[in-house]
Backbone bond lengths (Angstrom), bond angles and torsions (degrees), N, CA, C in turn:
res aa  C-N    CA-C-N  psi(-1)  N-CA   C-N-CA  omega(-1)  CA-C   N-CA-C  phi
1 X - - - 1.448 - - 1.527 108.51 -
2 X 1.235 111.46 121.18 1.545 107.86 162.74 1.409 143.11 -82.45
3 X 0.877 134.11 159.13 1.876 155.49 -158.41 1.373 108.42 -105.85
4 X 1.435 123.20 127.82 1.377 123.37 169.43 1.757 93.50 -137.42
5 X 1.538 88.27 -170.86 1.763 93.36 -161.56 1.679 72.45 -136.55
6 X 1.525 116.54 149.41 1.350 127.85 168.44 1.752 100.60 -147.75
7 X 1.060 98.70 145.74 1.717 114.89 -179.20 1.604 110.19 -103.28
8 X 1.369 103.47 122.58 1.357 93.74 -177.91 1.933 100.37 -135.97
9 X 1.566 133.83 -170.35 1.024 105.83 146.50 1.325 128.62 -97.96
10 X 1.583 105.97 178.18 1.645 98.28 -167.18 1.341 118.06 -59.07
11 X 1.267 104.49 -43.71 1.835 115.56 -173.78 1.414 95.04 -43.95
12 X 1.090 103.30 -74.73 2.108 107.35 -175.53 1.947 113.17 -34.54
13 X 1.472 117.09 -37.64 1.124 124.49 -179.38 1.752 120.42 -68.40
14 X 1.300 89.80 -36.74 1.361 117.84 177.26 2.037 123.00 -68.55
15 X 1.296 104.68 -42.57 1.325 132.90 -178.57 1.479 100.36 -86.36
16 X 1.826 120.68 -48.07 1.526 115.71 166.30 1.509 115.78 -37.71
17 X 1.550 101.83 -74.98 1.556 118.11 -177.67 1.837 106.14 -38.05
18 X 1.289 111.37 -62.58 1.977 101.72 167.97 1.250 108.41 -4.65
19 X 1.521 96.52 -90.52 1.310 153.76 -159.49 1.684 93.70 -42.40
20 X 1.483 123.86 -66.78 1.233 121.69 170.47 1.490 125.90 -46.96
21 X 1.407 120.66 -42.87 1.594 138.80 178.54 1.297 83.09 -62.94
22 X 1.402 135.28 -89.99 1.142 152.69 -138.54 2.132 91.34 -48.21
23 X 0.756 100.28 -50.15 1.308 103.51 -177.69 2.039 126.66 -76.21
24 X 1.638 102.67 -14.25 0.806 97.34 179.32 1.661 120.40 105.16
25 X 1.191 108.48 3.69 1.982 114.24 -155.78 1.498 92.31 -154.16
26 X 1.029 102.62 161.64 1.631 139.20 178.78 1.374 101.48 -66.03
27 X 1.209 109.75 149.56 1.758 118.43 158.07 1.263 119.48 -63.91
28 X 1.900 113.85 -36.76 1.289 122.73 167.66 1.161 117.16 -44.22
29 X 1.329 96.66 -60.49 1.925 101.53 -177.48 0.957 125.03 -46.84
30 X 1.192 98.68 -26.51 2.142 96.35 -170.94 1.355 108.82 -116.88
31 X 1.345 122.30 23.39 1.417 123.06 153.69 1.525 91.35 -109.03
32 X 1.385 147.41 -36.94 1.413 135.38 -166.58 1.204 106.31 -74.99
33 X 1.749 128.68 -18.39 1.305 136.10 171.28 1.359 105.48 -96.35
34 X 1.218 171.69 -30.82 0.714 151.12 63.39 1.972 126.80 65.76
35 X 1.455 93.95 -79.67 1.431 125.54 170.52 1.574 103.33 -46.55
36 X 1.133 93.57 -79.08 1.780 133.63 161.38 2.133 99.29 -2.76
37 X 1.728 85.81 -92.05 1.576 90.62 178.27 1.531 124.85 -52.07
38 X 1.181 97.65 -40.15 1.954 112.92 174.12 1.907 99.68 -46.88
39 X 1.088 115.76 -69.10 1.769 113.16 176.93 1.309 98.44 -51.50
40 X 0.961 126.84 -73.65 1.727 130.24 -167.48 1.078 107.66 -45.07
41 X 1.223 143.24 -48.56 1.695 141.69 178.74 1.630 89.63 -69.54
42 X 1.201 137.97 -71.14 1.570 126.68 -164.24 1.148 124.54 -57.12
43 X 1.823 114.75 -16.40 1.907 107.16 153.87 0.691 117.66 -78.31
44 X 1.606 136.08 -36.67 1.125 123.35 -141.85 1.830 94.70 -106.72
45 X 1.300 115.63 159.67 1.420 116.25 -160.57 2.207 97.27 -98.97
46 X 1.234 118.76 136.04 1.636 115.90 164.59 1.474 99.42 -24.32
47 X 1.462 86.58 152.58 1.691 101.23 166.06 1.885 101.77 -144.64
48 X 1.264 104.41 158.96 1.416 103.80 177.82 1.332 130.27 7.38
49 X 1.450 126.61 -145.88 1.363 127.40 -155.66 2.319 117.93 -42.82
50 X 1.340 92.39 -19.97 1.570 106.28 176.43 1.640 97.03 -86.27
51 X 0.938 139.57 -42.61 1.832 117.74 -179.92 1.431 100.42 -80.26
52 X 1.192 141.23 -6.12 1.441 134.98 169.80 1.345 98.94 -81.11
53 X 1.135 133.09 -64.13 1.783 119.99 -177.94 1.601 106.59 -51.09
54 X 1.544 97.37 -66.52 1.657 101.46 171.68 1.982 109.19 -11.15
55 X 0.762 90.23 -81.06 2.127 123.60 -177.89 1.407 88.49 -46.51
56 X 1.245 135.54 -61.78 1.845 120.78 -178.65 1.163 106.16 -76.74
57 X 1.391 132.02 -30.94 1.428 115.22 -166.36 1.950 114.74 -59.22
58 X 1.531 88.25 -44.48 1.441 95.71 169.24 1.379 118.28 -87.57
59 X 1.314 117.30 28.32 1.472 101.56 162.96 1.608 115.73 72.95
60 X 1.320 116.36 24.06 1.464 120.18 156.65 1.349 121.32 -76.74
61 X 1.091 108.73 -48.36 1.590 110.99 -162.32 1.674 100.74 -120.74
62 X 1.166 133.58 158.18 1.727 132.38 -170.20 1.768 100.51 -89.93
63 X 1.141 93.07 157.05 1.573 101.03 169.24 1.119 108.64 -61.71
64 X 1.275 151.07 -47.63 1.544 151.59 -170.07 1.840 82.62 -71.42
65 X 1.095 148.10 -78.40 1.299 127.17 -145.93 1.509 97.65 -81.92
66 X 1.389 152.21 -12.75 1.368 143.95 118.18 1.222 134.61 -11.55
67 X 1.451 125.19 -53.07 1.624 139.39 155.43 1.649 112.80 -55.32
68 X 1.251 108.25 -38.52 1.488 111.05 -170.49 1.641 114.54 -81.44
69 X 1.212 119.80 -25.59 1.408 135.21 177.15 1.302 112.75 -75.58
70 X 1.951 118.21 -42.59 1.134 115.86 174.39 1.269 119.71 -96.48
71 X 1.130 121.07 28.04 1.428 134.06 172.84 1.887 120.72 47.64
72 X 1.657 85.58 32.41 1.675 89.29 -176.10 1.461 107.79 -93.74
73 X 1.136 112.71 162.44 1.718 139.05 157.84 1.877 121.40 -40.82
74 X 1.453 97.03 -53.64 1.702 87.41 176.59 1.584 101.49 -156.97
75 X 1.071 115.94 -164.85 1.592 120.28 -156.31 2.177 91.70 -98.53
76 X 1.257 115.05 -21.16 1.575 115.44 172.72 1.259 112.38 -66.19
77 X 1.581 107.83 -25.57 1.950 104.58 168.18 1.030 103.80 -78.98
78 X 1.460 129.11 -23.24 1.254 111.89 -172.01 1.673 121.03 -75.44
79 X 1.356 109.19 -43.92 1.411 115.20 168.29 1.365 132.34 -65.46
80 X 1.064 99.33 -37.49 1.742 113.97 162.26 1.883 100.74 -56.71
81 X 0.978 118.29 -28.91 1.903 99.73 -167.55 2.038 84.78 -106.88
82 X 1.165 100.45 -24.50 1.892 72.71 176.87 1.597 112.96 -82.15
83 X 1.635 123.64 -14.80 1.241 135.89 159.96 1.999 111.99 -45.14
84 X 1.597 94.81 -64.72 1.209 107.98 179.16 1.563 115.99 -66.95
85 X 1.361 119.78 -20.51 1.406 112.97 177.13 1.623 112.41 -101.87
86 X 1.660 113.24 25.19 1.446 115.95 173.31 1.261 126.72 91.24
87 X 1.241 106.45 -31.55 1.044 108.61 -157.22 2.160 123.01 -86.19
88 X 1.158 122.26 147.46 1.509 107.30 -176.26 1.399 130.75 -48.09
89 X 1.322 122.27 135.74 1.045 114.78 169.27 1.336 144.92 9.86
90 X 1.207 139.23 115.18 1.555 103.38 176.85 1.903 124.10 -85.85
91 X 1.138 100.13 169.25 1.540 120.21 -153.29 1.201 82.29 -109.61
92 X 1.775 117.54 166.04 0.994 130.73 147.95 1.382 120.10 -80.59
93 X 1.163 126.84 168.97 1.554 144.17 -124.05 1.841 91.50 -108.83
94 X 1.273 143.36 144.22 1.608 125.29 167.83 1.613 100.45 -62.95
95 X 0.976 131.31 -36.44 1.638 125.66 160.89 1.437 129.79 -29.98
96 X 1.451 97.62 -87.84 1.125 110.64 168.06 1.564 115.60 -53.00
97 X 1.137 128.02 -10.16 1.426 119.76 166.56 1.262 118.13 -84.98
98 X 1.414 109.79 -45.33 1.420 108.84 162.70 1.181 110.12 -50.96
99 X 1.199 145.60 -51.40 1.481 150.00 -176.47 1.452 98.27 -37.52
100 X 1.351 126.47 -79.65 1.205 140.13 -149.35 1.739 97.13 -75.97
101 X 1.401 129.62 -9.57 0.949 115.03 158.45 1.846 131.00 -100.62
102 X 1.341 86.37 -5.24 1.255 86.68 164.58 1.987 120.76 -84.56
103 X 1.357 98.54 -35.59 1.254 100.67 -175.77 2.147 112.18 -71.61
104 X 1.650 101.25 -26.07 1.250 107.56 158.56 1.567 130.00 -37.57
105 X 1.628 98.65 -54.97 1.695 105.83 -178.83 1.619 106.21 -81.58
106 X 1.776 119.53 -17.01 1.593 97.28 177.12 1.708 109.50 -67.63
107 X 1.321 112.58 -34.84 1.213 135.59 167.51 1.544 113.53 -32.20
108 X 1.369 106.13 -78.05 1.747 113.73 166.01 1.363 120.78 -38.07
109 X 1.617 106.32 -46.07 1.155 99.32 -170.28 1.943 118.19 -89.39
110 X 1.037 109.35 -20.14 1.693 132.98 162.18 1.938 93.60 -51.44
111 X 1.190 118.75 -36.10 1.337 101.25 -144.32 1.884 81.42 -94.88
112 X 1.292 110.56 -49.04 1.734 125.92 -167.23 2.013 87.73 -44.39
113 X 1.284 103.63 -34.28 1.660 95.05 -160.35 1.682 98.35 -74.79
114 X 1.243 89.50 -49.50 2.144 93.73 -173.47 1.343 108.66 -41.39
115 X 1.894 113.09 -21.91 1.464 88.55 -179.98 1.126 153.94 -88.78
């Protein structure tokens, strides 16, 4: 098995090691597992309900066509299962951003006239 050297800061090294005790396991272990899943997710391609959050989290696809794919009830299931499946926050959509910036400047400009 081979040895590498990685730079991290201390605080993070420090809070790892806890984190490892606290759990029972090595620091090794849980960067080689860790490591481990990181390759394994980058061959292997999304599959179902995880490339649909995947795809909203970053702002591919909108929350309304997100809800509709996973056949949920409201947009709080939806965040709650991309919470629970790890993954960041979700973003708004390049759509829906455009949206909200377009309706921004009718806004600006509605308001520049009232005055």
């Amino acid at each position: 098995m081979a040895n590498f050297t990685v730079a991290i800061p201390d605080d993070l090294l420090s809070d790892a090691k806890v984190a490892a005790a606290k759990a029972g396991t090595s620091l090794n272990a849980i960067i080689r597992t860790l490591l481990e899943g990181y390759v394994r997710n980058e061959s292997a391609p999304l599959t179902g309900n995880y490339e649909i959050l995947f795809r909203y989290s970053l702002g591919q696809i909108s929350e309304k066509d997100a809800v509709e794919e996973l056949h949920l009830d409201d947009s709080d299931s939806l965040h709650a299962l991309t919470v629970q499946a790890g993954l960041p926050l979700p973003r708004l959509s390049v759509e829906e951003t455009a949206a909200m910036k377009k309706k921004f400047g009718e806004m600006i400009d509605r308001f520049g006239n009232a005055a």
